[in-house]
Backbone and ligand atoms as CSV (ligand in chain L), in Angstrom:
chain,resi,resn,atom,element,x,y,z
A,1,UNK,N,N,56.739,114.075,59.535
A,1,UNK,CA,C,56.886,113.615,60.892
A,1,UNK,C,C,58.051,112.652,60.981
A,2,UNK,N,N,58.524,112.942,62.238
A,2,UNK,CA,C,60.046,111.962,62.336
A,2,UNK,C,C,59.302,110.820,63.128
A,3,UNK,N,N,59.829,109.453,62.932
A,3,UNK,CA,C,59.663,108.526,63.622
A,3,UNK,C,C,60.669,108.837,64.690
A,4,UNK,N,N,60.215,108.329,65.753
A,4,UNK,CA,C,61.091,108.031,67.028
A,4,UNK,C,C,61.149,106.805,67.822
A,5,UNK,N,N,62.240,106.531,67.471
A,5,UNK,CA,C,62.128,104.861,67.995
A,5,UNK,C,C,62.022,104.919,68.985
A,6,UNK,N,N,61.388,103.382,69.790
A,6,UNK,CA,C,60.837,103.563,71.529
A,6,UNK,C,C,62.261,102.698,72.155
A,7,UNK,N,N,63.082,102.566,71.451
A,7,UNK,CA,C,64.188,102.497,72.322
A,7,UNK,C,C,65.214,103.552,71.907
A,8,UNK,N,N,66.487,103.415,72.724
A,8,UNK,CA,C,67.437,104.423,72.776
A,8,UNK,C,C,68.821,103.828,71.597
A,9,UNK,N,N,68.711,104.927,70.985
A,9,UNK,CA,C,69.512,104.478,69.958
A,9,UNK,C,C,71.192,104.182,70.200
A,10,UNK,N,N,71.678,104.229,71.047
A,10,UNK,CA,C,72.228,102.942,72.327
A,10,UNK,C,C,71.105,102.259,73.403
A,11,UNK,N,N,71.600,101.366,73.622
A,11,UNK,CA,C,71.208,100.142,74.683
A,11,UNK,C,C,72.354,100.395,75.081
A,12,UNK,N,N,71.563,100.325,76.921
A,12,UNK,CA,C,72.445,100.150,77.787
A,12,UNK,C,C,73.389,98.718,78.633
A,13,UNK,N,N,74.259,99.168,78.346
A,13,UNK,CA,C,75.751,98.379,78.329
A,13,UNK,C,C,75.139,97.495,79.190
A,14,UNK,N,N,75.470,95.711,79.294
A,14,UNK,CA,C,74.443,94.838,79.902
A,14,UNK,C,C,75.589,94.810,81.282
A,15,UNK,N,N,74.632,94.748,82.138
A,15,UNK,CA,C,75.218,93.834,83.501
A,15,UNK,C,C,76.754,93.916,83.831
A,16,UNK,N,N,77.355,94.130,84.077
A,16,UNK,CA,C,78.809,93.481,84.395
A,16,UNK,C,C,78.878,92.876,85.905
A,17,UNK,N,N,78.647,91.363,85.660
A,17,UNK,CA,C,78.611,90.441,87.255
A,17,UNK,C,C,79.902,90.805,87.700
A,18,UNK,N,N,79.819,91.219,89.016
A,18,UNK,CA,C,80.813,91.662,90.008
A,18,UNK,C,C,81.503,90.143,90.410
A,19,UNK,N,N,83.222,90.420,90.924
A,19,UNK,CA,C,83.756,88.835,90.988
A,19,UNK,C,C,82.962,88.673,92.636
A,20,UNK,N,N,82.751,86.975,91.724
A,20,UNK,CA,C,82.091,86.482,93.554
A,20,UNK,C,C,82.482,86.545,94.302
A,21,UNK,N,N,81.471,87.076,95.112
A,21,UNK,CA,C,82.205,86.776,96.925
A,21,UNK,C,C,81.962,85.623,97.698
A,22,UNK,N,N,82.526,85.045,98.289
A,22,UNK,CA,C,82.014,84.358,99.287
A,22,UNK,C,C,81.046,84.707,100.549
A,23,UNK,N,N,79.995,84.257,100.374
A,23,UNK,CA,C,79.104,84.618,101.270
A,23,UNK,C,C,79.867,84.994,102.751
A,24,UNK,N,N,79.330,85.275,103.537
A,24,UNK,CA,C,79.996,84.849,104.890
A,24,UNK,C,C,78.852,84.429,105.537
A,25,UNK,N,N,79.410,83.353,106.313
A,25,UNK,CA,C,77.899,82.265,107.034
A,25,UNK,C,C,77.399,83.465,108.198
A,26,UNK,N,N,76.025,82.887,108.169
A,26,UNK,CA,C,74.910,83.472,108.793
A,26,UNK,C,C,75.592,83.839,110.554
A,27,UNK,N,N,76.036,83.025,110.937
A,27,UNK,CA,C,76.378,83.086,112.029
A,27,UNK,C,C,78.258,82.581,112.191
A,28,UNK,N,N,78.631,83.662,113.509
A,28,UNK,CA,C,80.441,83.705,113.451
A,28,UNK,C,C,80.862,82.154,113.706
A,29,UNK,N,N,82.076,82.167,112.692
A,29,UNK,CA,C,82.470,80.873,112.580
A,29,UNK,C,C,84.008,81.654,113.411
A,30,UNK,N,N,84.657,80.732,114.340
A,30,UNK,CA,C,85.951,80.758,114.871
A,30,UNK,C,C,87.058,80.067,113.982
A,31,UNK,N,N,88.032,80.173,112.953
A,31,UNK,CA,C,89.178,79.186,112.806
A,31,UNK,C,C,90.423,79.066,113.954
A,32,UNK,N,N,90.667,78.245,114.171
A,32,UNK,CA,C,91.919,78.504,115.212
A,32,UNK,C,C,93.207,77.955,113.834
A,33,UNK,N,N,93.948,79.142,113.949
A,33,UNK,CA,C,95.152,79.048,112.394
A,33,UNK,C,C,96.384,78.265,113.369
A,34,UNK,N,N,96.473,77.066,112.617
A,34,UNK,CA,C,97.912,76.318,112.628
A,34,UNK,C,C,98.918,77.867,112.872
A,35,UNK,N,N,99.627,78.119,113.937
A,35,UNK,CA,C,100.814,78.955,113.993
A,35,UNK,C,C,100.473,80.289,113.749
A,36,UNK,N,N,99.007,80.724,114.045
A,36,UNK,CA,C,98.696,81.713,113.622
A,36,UNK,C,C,97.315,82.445,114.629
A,37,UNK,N,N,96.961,83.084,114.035
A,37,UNK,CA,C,95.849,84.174,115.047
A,37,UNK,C,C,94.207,83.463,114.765
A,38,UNK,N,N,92.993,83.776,115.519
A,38,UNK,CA,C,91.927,82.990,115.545
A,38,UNK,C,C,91.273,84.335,114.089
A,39,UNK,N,N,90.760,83.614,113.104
A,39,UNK,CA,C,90.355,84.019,112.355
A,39,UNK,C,C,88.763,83.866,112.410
A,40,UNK,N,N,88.363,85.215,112.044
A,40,UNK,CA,C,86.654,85.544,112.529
A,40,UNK,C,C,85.740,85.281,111.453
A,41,UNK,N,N,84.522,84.858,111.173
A,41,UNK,CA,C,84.345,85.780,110.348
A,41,UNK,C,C,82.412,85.315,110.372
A,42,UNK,N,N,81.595,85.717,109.737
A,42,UNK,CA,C,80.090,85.803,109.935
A,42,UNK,C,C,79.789,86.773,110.644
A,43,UNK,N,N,78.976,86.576,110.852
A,43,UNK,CA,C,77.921,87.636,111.894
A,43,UNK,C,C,78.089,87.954,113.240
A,44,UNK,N,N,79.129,88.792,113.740
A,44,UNK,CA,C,79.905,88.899,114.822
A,44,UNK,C,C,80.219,90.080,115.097
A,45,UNK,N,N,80.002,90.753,116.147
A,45,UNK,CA,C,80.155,91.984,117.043
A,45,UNK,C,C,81.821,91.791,117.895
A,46,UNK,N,N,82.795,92.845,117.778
A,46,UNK,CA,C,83.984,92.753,118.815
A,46,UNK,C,C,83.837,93.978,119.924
A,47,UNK,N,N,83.771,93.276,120.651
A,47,UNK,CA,C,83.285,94.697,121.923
A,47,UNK,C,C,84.479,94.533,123.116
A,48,UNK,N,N,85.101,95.649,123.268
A,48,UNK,CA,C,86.283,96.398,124.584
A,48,UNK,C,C,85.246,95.569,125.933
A,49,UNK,N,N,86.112,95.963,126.933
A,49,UNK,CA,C,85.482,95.107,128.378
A,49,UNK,C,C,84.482,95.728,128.415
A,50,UNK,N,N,84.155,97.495,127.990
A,50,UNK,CA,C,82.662,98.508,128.334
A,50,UNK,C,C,82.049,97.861,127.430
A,51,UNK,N,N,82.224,96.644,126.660
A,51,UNK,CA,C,80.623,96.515,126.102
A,51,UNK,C,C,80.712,97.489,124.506
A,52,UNK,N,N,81.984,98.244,124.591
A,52,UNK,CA,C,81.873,99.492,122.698
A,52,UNK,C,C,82.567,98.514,121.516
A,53,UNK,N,N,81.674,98.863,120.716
A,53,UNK,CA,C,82.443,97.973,119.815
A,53,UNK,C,C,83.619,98.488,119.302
A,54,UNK,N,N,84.086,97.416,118.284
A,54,UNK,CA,C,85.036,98.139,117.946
A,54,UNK,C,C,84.526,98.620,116.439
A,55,UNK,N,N,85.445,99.460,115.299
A,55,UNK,CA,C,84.996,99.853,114.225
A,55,UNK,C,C,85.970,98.718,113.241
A,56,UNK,N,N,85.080,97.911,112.371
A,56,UNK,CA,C,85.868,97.281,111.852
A,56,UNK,C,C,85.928,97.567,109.959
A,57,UNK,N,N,85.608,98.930,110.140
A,57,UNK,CA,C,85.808,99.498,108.567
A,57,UNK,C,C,85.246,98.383,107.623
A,58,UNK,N,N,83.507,97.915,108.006
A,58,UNK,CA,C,83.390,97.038,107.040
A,58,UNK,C,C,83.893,95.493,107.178
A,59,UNK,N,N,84.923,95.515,107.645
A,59,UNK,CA,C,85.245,94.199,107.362
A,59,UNK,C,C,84.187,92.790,107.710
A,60,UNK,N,N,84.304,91.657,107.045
A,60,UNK,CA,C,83.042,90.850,107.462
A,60,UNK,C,C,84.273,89.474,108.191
A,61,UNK,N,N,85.303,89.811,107.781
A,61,UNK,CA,C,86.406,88.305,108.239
A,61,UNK,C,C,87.590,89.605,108.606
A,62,UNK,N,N,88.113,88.806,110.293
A,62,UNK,CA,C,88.913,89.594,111.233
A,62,UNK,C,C,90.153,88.545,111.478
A,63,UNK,N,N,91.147,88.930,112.233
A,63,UNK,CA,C,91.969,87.738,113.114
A,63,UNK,C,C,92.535,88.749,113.985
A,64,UNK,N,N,92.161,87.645,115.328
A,64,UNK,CA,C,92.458,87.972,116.189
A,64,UNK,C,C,94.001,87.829,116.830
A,65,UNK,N,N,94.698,88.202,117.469
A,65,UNK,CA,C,96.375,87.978,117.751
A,65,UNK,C,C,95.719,86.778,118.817
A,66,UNK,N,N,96.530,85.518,118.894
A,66,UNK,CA,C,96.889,84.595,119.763
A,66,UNK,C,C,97.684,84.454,120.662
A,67,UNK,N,N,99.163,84.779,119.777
A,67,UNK,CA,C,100.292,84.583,120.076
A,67,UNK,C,C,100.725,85.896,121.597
A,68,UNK,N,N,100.118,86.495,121.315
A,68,UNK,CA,C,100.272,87.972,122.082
A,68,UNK,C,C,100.747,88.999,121.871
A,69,UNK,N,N,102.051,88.871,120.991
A,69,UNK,CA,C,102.877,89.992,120.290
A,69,UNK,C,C,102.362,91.051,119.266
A,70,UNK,N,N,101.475,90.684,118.986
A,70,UNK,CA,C,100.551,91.819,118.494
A,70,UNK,C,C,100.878,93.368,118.810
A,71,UNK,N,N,101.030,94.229,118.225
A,71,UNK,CA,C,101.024,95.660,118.697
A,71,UNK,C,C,99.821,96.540,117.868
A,72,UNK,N,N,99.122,95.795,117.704
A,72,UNK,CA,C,97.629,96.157,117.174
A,72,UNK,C,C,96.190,95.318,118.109
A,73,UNK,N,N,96.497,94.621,119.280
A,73,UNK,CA,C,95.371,94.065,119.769
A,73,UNK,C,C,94.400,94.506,119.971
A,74,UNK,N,N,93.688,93.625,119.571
A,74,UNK,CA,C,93.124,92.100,119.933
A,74,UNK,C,C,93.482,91.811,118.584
A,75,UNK,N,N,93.692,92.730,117.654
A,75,UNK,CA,C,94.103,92.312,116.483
A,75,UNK,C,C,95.342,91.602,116.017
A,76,UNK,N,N,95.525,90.351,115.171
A,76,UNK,CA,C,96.554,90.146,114.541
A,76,UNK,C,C,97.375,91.139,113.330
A,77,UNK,N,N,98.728,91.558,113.783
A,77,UNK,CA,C,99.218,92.196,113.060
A,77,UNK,C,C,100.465,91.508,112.358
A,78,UNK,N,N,100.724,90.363,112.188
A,78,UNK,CA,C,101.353,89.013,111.478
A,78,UNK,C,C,102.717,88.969,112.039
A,79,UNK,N,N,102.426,89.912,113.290
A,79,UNK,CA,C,103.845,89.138,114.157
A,79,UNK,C,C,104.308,87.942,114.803
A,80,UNK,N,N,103.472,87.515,114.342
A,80,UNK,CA,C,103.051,86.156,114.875
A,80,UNK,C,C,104.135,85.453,114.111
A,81,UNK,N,N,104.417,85.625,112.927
A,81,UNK,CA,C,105.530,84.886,111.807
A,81,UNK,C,C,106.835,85.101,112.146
A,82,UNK,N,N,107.182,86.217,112.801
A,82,UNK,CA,C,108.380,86.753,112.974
A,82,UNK,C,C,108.801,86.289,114.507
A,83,UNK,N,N,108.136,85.871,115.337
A,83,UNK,CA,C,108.757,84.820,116.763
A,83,UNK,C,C,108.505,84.122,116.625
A,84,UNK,N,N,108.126,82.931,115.861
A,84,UNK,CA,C,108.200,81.586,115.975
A,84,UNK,C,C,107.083,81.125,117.051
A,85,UNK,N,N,105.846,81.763,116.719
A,85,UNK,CA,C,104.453,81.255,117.234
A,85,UNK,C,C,104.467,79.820,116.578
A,86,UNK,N,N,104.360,78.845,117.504
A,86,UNK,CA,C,103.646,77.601,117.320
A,86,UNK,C,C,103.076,76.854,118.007
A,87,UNK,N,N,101.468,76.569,117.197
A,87,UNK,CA,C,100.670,76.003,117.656
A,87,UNK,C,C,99.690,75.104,116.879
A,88,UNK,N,N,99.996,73.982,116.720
A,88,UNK,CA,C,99.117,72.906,115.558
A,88,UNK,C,C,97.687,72.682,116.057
A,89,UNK,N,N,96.669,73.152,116.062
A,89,UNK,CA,C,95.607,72.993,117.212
A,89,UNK,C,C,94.901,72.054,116.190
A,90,UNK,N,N,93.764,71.206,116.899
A,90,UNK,CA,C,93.207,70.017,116.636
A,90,UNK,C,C,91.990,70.043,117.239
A,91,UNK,N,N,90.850,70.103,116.469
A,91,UNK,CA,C,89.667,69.883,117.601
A,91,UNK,C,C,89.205,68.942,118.379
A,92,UNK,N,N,88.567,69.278,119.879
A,92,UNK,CA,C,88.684,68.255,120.820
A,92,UNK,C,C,87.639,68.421,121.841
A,93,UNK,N,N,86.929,67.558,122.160
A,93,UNK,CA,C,85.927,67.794,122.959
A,93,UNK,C,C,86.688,68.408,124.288
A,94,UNK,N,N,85.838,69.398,125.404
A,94,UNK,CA,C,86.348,69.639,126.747
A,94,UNK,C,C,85.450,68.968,127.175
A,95,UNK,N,N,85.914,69.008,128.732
A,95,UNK,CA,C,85.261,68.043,129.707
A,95,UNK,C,C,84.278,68.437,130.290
A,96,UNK,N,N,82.824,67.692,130.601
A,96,UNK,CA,C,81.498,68.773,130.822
A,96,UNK,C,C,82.147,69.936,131.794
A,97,UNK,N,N,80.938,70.358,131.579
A,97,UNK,CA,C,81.175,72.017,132.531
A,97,UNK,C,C,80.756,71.440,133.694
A,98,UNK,N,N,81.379,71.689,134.649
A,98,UNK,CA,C,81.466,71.615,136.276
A,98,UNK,C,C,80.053,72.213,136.913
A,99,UNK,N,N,79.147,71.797,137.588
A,99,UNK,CA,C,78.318,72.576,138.067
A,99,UNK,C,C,78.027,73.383,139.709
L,1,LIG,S1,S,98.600,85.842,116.231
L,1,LIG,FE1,FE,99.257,87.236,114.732
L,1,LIG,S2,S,100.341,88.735,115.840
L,1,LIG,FE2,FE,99.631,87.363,117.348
């Protein structure tokens, strides 16, 4: 009688940890980019005026065009670098909402 060992005479190759990701927070965070487009990213839907979304192939972090020159909108397509978009933005309270 042959013995048969109860494992596999390879073991399987251990684990390989995938490089980290950065989570993306639970809920959409807005950046407004120094000279640049509003960068998206969390848990966030982009929907046309009908309410359709758009398809964002996955992506979990977007930017949006600011500047306007965009020829991909609402999307930033980094034309933004090439006219001399500038805008140093600073956060700032607005003034209550009017009722
Ligand atoms: S902000 Fe990037 S193209 Fe407008």
């Amino acid at each position: 009688m042959t013995d048969t060992p109860d494992t596999p005479a390879t073991a399987p190759a251990p684990e390989t940890p995938s490089a980290p990701e950065t989570p993306a927070p639970a809920e959409a965070r807005i950046t407004v980019s120094k000279n640049g487009p509003y960068r998206i990213e969390g848990n966030f839907t982009i929907v046309d005026p009908e309410g359709n979304a758009y398809g964002l192939g996955g992506r979990t972090v977007i930017s949006l065009c600011r500047c306007g020159l965009s020829a991909n909108k609402p999307f930033c397509d980094g034309t933004h670098r090439h006219h001399g978009f500038m805008d140093d933005p600073a956060a700032r309270d607005l003034p209550p909402k009017a009722s």
